[in-house]
N, C-alpha and C positions, 0 to 999 in steps of 0.2 A: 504493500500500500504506500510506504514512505520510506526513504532511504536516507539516514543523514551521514556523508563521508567526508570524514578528515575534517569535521567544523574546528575551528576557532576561534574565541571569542573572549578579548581583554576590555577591563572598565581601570583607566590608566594604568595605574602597573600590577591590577589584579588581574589573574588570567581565570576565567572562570571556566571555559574550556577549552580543553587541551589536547587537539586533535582527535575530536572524537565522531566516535563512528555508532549508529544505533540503525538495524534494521527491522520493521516494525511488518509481519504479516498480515495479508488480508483477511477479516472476518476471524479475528482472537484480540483477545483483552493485553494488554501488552503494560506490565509494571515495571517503573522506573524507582529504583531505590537509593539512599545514600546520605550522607549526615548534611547536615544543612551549611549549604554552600558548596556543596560538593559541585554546584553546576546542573541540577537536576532542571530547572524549574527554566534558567536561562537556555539548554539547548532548547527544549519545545516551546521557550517564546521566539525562537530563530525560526521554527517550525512555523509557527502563525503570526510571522512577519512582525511582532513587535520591537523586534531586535537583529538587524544585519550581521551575518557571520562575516569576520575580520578576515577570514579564508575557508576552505572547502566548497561541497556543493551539497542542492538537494533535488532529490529524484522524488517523483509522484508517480505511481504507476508504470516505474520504468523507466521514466524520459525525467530528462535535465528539468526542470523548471526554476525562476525569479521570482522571489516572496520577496516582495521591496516591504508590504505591511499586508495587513488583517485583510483588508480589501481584495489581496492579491490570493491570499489563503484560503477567504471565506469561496471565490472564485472558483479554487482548485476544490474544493470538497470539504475543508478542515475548518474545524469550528473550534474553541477553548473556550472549557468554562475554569473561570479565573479561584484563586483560592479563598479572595475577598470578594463578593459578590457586586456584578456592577449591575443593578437595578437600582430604578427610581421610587423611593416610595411612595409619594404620592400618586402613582399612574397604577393603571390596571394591570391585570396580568399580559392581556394581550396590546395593550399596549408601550409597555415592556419591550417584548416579543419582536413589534412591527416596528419599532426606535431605529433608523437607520437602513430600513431594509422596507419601507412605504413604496407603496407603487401610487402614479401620477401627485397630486399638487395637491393643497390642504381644500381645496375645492370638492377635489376626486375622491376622496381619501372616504373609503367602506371598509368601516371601523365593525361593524357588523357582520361582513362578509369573514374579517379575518377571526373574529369572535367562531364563528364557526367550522372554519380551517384547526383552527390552533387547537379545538374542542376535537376535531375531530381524532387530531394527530396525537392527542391528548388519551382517548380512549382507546386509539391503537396501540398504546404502548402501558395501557393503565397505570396513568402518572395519576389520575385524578384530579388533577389542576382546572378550576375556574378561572376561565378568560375574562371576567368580566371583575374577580376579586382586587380588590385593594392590596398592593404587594406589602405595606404595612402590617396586615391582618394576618399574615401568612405566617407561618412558622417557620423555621430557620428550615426544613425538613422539604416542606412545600416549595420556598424559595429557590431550593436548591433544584429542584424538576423545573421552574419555569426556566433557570440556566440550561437546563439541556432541553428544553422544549427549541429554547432563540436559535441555539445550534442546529438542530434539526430544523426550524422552520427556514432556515436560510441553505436546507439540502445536505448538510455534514454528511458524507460519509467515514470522515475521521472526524471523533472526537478526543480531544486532551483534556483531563480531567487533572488538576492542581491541588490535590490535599481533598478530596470530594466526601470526605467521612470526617473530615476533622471536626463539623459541628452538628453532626447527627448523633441519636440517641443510638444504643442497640440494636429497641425496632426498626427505628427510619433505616438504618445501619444493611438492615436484611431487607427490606421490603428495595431500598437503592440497589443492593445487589442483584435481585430479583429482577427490575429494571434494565439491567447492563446486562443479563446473560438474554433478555428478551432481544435485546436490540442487537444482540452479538449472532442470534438465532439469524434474525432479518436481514443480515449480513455487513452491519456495521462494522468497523475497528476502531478501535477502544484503545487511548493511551491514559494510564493512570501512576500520577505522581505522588507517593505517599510513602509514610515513616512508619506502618500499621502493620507489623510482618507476618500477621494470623491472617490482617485479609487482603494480603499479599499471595499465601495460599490458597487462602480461601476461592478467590475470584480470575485470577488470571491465570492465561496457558504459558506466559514467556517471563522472564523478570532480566533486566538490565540494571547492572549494579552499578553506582558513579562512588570517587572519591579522590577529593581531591581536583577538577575539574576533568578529571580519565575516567576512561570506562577498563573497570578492574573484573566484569564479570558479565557472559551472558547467558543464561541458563534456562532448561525446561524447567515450570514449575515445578512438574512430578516428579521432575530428579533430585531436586533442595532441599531442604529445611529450616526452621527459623532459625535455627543456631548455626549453618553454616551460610545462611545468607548475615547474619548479624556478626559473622567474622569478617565476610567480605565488604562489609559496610565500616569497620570501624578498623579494621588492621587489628584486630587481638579477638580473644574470648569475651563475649557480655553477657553480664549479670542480666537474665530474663524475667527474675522475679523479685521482689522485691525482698530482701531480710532486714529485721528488725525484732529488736527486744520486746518484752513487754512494759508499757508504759508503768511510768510510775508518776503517778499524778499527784500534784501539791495544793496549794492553795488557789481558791476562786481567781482567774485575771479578769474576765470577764462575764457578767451577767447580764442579761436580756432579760427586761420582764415586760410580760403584755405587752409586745411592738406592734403594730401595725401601720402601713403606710399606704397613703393616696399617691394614686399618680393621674396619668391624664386620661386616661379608662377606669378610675376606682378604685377597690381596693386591691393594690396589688400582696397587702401582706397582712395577715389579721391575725393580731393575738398569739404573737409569737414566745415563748419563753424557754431557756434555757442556760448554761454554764458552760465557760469555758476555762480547764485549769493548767498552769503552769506543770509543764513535762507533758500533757498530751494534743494530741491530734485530734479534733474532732473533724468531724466529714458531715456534708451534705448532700444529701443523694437526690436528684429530683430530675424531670423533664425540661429541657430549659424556658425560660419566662413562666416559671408556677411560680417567683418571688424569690429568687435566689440571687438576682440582681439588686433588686430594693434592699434585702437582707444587709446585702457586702456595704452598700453605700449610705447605709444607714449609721452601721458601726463605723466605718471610717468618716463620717460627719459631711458626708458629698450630697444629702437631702436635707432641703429647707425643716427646720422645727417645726414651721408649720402644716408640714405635710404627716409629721408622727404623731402619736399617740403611744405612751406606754414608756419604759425606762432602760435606758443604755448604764450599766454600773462599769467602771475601768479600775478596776485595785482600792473598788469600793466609793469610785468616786462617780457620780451621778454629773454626764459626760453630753446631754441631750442638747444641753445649748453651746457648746463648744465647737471653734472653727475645724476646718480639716485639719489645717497649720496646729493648731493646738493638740489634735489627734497626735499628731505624727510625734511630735515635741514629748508628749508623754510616752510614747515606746510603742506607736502602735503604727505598720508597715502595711501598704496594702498592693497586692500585686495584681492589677485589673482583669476582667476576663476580657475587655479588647483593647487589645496595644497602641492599636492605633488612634481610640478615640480617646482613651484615657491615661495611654499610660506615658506616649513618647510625642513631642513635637518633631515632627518627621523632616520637614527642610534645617532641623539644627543638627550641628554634629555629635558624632557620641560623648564630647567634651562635654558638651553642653546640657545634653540629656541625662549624664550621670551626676549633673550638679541638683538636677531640679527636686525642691522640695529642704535643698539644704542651702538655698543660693543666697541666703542671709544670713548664716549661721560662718563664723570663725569655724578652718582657716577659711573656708572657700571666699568670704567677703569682711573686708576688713572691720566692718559695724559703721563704717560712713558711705556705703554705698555703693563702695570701688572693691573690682573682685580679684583675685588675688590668685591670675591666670597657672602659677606655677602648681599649687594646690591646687586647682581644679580638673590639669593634667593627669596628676600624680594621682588623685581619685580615680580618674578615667583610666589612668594606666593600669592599676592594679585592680579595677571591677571589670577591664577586658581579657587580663590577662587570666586569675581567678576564676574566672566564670567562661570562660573558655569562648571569647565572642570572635567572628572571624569577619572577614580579615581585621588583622588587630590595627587597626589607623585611625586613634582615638579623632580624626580630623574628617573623617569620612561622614556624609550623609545619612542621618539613621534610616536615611528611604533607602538609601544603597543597597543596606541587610537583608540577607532572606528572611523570611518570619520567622525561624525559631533563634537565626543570631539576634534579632531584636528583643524575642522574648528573651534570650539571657542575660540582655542590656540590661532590663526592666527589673527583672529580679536578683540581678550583682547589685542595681540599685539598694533596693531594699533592704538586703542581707546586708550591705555595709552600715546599715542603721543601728544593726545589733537590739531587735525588737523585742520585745516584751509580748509583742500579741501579734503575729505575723496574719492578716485575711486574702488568705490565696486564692482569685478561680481560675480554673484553667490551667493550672501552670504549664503543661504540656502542650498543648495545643500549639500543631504546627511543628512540634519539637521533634528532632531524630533521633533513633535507638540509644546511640552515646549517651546525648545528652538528660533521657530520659531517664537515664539510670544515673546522671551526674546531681539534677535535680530530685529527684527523689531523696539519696544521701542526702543533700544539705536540707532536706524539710526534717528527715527523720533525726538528723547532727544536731538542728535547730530545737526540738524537741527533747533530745536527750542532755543537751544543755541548759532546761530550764524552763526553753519557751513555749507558748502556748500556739497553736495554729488552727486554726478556722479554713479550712478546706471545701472547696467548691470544685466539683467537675462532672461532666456529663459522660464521664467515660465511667463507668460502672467498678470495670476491673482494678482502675487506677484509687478511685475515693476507696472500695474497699479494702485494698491492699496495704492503702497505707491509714486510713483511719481506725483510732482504737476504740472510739464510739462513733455511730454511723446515725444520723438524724434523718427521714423521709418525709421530702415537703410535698405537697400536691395543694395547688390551688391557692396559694399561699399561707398555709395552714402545715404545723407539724404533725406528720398525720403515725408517729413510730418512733420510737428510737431501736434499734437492734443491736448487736452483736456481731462486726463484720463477719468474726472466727469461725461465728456457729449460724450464719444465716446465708442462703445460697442466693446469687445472681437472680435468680429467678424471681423467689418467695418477693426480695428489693424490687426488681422492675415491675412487680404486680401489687406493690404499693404504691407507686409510682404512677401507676396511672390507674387505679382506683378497682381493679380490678379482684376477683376473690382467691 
């Protein structure tokens, strides 16, 4: 279907790929694997013209073809759905969809016709998506099908898929699968970018390893394993599961009583209460938007007073009228679940982004105003180096970074605070096999040092694994506490969505 030979590809004196060759066949699911920056995500933007190879070529069906951009790509058959979603929220599903790909002038324009085109193409492939829904209203799960609807409705016979599980639940998880092997049926070809090495098995016929901006492996799936694909990803043996002691838990850090919060559909959180204690982990297990959002930015003081009702305690201290700045001041770390809207300002360098939150605090600012560039460096230098951010050029653009080199940005941040009450969602997300096993140590390091952590994630295997109490929200209501040790995946996701 697509042949990439000898590509290369530098961003000034990073080389992000190095002579690399991928052959993709027709009608099979085709996984690309590798740590972040490895160069995964930049060859297949070569592929769909977002990015010119510095040298080599690309073959489509045999023949040479010029992918100058997306235009030229979408042209040849190939569609990408990206790993951050580009849809409009305020617009409909289908008109989403038709954004850029309208036939005649806003005269012409049978916004009805394509309502049931998109519907139809919709219940061929039982994606279940309404044309006509507010892409707002949609679930992260939902959203993710109108991205491959846009592709398909513009003809893809290749699709590139960029992280496509990173924000689905379990179920969406299977039923997206389900999806891909229908269309793979139909005679689609399927490229899938991810750090997910069970549904790396799970779903594809071929897997291409990257590292380092090379390709170090091309294999059948049914020949592999996760442990020998996760040697070829990181150059050593990885830790696949998580070990840890058992918690020994101390005094109250944190207490929640009766929380509940509005937001601009109501109540997103009601009558929340629970503990959080110094030396453990607790975990929140839930569907994402049941209130597990509101929760995090409640405790870390990112929603108006007037939105709460009910009591935030911090080491006893009743914390509900206090700024974020004041949060953070008293020992309390928050690591966002989206990096991009919360965590990083993306056109500053990582100099700059590893200062924020401490940018008036000695040394970084001298207390008159003026910063105190050599410490700011020296911060940067050792939260890139420590937390293993690449490429290490404390001067570079935090847009530059893959997603999971940003996500280690955001949480070297944090961890250099030395926090009292670390609130994590997501931490993995986007993250690669390495570093998933790098960040896990420092939550579990964090906790057996004292501190308390508040854990947020939509990956089931991961909150259980590493939580010593496991909390089940649905609807923004704690609807459970369990027992990771003694309570199965299962029994969780059928709390979870209300189920018996």
């Amino acid at each position: 279907m697509i042949e990439l030979r000898n590509i290369t590809k530098t961003f000034g004196e990073t080389v992000a790929n190095d002579n690399v060759s991928i052959l993709v066949e027709k009608g099979t699911i085709h996984a690309i694997v590798g740590e972040n920056g490895a160069g995964k995500s930049t060859i297949m933007r070569i592929a769909y013209g977002f990015y010119n190879a510095d040298a080599g070529e690309i073959l489509v069906d045999g023949k040479a073809v010029s992918i100058k951009n997306p235009h030229d790509a979408i042209a040849l058959g190939i569609g990408m759905v990206h790993q951050h979603f580009m849809l409009v929220d305020t617009m409909t599903v289908a008109e989403n969809i038709i954004l850029g790909a309208e036939t005649g002038g806003a005269a012409t324009l049978d916004l009805e016709k394509a309502n049931v085109e998109i519907e139809h193409l919709s219940n061929e492939l039982k994606l279940g998506v309404n044309p006509r829904a507010l892409i707002e209203n949609l679930s992260v799960g939902a959203q993710q099908r109108v991205e491959l609807l846009k592709a398909l409705y513009r003809n893809a016979e290749l699709l590139i898929l960029d992280e496509p599980t990173a924000v689905l639940t379990p179920q969406e998880v299977e039923e997206f699968f389900g999806i891909l092997r229908r269309m793979r049926e139909s005679g689609k070809t399927i490229v899938i970018i991810t750090h997910k090495l069970e549904e790396v098995l799970a779903i594809s016929d071929f897997v291409t390893v990257m590292r380092d901006g090379k390709t170090v492996g091309n294999v059948k799936t049914s020949e592999t394993s996760a442990k020998d694909l996760a040697r070829m990803i990181v150059g050593r043996d990885v830790l696949l599961r998580v070990e840890k002691t058992d918690a020994q838990p101390k005094e109250n850090v944190l207490s929640v009583q009766n929380l509940s919060v509005k937001n601009a559909h109501g109540e997103a959180l009601n009558d929340v209460s629970f503990d959080v204690k110094a030396g453990e982990i607790v975990g929140i297990a839930g569907i994402e938007g049941n209130g597990q959002t509101e929760l995090v930015e409640a405790i870390a003081g990112l929603i108006p007073t007037a939105n709460l009702s009910g009591k935030i305690y911090f080491e006893g201290t009743n914390i509900n009228n206090f700024s974020a700045r004041k949060h953070k001041e008293l020992g309390i770390a928050h690591i966002p679940e989206d990096r991009h809207k919360r965590g990083l300002l993306l056109d500053f360098n990582l100099a700059e982004n590893s200062m924020l939150g401490v940018h008036y605090r000695p040394p970084v600012s001298s207390g008159t105003g003026l910063l105190n560039n050599a410490a700011i460096n020296k911060r940067a230098g050792e939260i890139v180096e420590n937390f293993d951010v690449r490429p290490r050029n404390i001067e570079l653009s935090a847009r530059a970074l893959s997603g999971g080199n940003q996500q280690k940005l955001v949480i070297g941040r944090e961890f250099e605070l030395n926090p009292k009450l670390l609130l994590v969602s997501q931490p993995t997300r986007g993250v690669d096999i390495g570093a998933i096993e790098f960040i896990h140590s420092k939550l579990i390091g964090l906790r057996d040092s004292g501190g308390a952590v508040l854990l947020v994630s939509a990956e089931l295997e991961e909150v259980t694994a590493l939580a010593d109490r496991l909390l089940v929200i649905r609807e923004g209501k704690i609807v459970g506490e369990v027992d990771p040790k003694t309570t199965s995946t299962e029994e969780i996701g059928l709390m979870m969505t209300g189920g018996n």
